[in-house]
C-alpha positions, 0 to 999 in steps of 0.5 A: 500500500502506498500512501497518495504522495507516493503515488502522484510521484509514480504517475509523475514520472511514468505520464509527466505530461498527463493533466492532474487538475483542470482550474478554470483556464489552467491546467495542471500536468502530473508533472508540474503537479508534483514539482509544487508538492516538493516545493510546498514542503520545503517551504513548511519544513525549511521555511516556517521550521515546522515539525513533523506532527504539527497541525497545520489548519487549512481553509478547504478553499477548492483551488490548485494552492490549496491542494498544493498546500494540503500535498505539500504539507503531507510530504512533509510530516504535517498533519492537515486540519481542513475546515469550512472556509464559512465556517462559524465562528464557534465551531471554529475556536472549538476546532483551534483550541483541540488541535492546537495548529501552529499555523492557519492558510486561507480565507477564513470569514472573520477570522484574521490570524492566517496566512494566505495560501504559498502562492506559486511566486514564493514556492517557485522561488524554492527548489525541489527537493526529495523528501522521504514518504511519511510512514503509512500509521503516521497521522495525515488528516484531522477531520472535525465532525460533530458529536453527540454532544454537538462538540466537534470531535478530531478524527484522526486518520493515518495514511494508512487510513486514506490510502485504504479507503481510495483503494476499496473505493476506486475499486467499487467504482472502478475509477481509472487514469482515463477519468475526467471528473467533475469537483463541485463537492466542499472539499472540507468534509469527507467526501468531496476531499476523498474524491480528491484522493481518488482521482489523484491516486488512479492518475484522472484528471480533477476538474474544480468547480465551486459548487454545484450552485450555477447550471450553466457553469456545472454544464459548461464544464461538463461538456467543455472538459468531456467529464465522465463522472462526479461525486453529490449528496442527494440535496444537490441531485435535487437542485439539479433536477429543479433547476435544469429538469432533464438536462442531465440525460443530455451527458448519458453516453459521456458520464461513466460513473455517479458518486452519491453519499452523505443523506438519504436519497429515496427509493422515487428518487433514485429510479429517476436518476436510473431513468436518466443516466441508464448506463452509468454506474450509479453508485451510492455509499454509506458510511462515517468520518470515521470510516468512509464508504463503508458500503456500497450499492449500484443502483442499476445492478442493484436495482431489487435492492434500492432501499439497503444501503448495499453491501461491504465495500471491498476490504470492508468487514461489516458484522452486528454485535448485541449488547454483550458482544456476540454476532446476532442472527440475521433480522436482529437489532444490534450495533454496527460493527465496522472493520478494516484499515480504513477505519480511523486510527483514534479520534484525537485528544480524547479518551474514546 
């Protein structure tokens, strides 16, 4: 298993030329993609002195300076805490106050104390240099949820973890390098950044669009970019439909895959979306922060079973345990029991 830095440094050197990350008019090659990373980590590690373990909190703003500067920051034993660049200034102080990050980057609404982004002109006036690949348990990301005390909570999650979970998704999916998709997810929380990783880590290509919010943009880069696939919760599906009716059918032959995730999705809905996309691979998951995508279901291949949540995904062990610990018989309640190396290493600064 190899961590997603490593694996951008493979596709680096194996396709140079290959376009990582459309944005707006630039385009990223592999290559250039990964001289950047290089360049970010030296600018942490050489430049602001930091150590490896520290936090360093970044606004998930969706441009190429901030996957720069989540990248970078990996390669160089750091540890990311993206947050919400409209954010509250609550949930905020409670998220400063846990992880402690020695550093904030980007634009955070009413809160002064950041640092912009590495912009290219200060990382370009750095050389690359090599830097050893972090351990596969060392911690990657601290990604804050909400408890059942409404208290954020710091998921702790290992390289391991992330590499483990775009593994066993691209693997459902069945994401390839010929991939182009479309990224209109907040990439602050689990899902929209997991589709980050998982396009990276195949060598696709990432198209970053703000959010799904204007259709003439979501379309436009559709076609302009021959997208073949996207990630969305149900509540953008719904905006889709109510503001472009049928349109999406217009991409049927194109899109190769749909991600859905997040929320409920209803049985009505889920048909509709089959009648309009009938040869794409819909796929919807379940899971939590804390161990993402743990079930999967295609909709078409599935179609006999549109109101489960589908089955483990691969690498994914899933049982129902009682009170006491023991497996139930089959049409029991019980607890949910999640097993496999994506399951976060700890939540931090707790006892749980």
């Amino acid at each position: 298993m190899k961590i997603l830095e490593e694996q951008i440094c493979q596709i680096a050197l194996r396709s140079p030329d290959k376009i990582a990350v459309i944005a707006g008019n630039l385009n990223v090659s592999y290559k250039e993609l990964w001289r950047h990373v290089l360049k970010s980590a030296f600018y942490f590690k050489q430049i602001l002195k930091l150590e490896q373990g520290s936090r360093v909190l970044l606004s998930a703003d969706k441009n190429i300076e901030f996957i720069y500067s989540y990248l970078g920051a990996h390669l160089a034993g750091m540890v990311c805490v993206p947050v919400d660049p409209e954010i509250n200034d609550l949930r905020l102080e409670r998220i400063l106050s846990s992880a402690l990050p020695d550093y904030c980057f980007g634009n955070l609404r009413n809160f002064k104390k950041t640092l912009p982004f590495p912009t290219l002109e200060v990382i370009e006036a750095h050389d690359p240099i090599e830097f050893p690949f972090p351990s596969l348990e060392a911690i990657a990301d601290l990604l804050y949820t909400t408890g059942t005390t409404g208290m954020p909570k710091g998921v702790a999650l290992s390289f391991r973890n992330l590499s483990a979970a775009a593994n066993n998704i691209n693997s459902f999916i069945k994401n390839t390098s010929e991939d182009i998709e479309l990224l209109a997810l907040p990439i602050s929380h689990s899902f929209g950044l997991g589709r980050l990783r998982c396009v990276l880590s195949v060598g696709g290509t990432l198209v970053l669009l703000g959010s799904f919010a204007s259709m003439k943009k979501f379309y436009g880069e559709m076609e302009r970019c021959k997208v073949t696939g996207f990630g969305m919760v149900p509540a953008s599906w719904a905006y889709l439909k109510k503001m472009s009716g049928r349109k999406i059918a217009d991409f049927a032959k194109q899109l190769q895959y749909v991600e859905i995730g997040s929320a409920f999705m209803s049985v009505e809905e889920k048909k509709c979306l089959m009648d309009l996309l009938p040869a794409t691979r819909i796929c919807m998951h379940y899971g939590l922060t804390e161990a993402s995508r743990s079930t999967f279901i295609e909709f078409h291949k599935d179609r006999a079973y549109l109101e489960s949540v589908g089955r483990p995904s691969p690498g994914v062990e899933i049982k129902v345990f009682s009170d006491q610990g023991k497996e139930v018989p089959e049409g029991e309640e019980g607890e949910l029991c999640v097993k496999g190396d994506h399951v976060c290493h700890s939540y931090w600064n707790t006892t749980e």
